[in-house]
N, C-alpha and C positions, 0 to 999 in steps of 0.2 A: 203412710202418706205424709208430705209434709204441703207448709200450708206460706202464703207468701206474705198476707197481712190480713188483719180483724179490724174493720172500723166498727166502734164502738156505736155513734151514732151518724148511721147512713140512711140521707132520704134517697138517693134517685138510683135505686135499685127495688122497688116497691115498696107502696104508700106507706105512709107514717114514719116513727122514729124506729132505725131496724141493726139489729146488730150483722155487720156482712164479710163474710167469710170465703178470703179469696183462696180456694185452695190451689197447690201446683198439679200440674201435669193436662195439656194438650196434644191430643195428634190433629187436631184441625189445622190449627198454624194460618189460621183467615188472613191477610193481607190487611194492614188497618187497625188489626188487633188494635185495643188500646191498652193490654193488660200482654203484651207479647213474654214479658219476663217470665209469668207463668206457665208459659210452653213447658217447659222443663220439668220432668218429676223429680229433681230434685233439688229444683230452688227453695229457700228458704226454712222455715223451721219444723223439724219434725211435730205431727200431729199426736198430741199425750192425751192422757186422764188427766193432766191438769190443767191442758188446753178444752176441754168440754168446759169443766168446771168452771175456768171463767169465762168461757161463753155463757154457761145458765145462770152466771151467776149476772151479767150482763143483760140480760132479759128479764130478769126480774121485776124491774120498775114495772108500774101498770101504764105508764107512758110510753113502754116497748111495742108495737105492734109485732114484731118476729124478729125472722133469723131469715139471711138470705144467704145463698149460698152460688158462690159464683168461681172464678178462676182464672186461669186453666182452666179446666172444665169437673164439674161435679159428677156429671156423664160417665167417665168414665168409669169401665168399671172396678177397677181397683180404688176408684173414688167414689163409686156407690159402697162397696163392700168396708172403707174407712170410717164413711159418714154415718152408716146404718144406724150405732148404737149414738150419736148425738139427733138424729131424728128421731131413733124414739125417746131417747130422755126427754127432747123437747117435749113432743106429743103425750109422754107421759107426767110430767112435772108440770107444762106450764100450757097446758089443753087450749088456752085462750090465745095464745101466741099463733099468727100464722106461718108457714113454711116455702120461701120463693127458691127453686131451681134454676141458674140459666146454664144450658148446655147446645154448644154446636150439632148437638145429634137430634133427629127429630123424634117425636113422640116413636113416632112406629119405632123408631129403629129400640128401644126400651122394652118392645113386646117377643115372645120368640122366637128365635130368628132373625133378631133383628141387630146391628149390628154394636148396641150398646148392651145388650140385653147380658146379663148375668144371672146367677141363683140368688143373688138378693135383690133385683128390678123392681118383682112386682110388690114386695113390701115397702123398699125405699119409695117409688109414687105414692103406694098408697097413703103413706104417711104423711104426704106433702099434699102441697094447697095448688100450688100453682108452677106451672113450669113453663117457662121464658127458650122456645126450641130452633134451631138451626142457624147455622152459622152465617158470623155477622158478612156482609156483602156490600162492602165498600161500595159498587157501582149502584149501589141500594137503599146506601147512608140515607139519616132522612133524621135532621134535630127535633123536627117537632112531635115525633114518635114519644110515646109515656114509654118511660122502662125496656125499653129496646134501641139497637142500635141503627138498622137496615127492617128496609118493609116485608123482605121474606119470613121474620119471625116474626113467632104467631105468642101470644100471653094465654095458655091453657087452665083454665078450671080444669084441675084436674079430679076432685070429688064431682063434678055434673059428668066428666067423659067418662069415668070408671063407672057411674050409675046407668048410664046410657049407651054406652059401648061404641059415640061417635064421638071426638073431639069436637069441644065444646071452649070456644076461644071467649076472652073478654077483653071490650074495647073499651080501650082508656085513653084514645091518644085526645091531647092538647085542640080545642077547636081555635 
């Protein structure tokens, strides 16, 4: 996997101060994109052991609230099966830290059968906090949305939908 940029400290990609990780590679190709360079699997810099490193090592302040991870798309899944072993470093080093997902694919399509779905899906959710799902929809744009681009995407608890077996959304937008 390679990876297109790491902002070290990013707020408007979910609350607090968050380190966020744009990785490459999209087949959505949404119209509007604002990150369209990441289409591409192989824009930018190959993803290492010394690319986790200083991500964890970037979270460590107790001023970090998480790791966000965005794109292209994290979805995918040759970009689940990348990410796997720095989500659970997180979840296993730094437990307090939260984990945000945005992928053009919806929840379901994560479950199997479904059209993101891979043999490391249901670990990689489960690891994560929250996940930011379907693609962005220009005719849908809407600024005053929290953390999303367009009103068709939904911001998932994802520890209440896996406890309960319904998705389980949370609203944060802007009154």
């Amino acid at each position: 996997m390679k990876y297109g940029e790491i902002k070290q400290f990013s707020i408007e990609n979910g609350p607090g101060v968050r380190v966020s990780l744009f990785v490459s590679g999209c087949s959505h190709h949404c119209p509007g994109c604002f990150s369209a360079v990441t289409w591409d699997f192989e824009y930018g810099t190959p993803f290492t052991e010394e690319t986790q490193e200083r991500i964890l090592a970037m979270l460590q302040p107790t001023y970090m609230a998480g790791l966000t991870l965005l794109g292209g798309d994290p979805g995918e899944p040759a970009n689940q099966q990348a990410l796997l072993p720095l989500v659970r470093r997180v979840r296993e080093e730094l437990p307090a830290k939260n984990i945000w997902v945005y992928s053009g694919y919806l929840y379901e399509d994560f479950l199997p059968g479904g059209r993101a779905c891979c043999q490391v899906s249901a670990e990689f959710l489960s690891l994560c906090d929250v996940l930011v799902d379907g693609p962005f929809l220009e005719d849908q744009k809407n600024l005053m949305l929290s953390f999303r681009g367009s009103e068709n995407q939904r911001i998932i608890d994802l520890r209440k939908t896996q406890a309960t077996g319904t998705v389980t959304e949370l609203f944060l937008d802007r009154k």
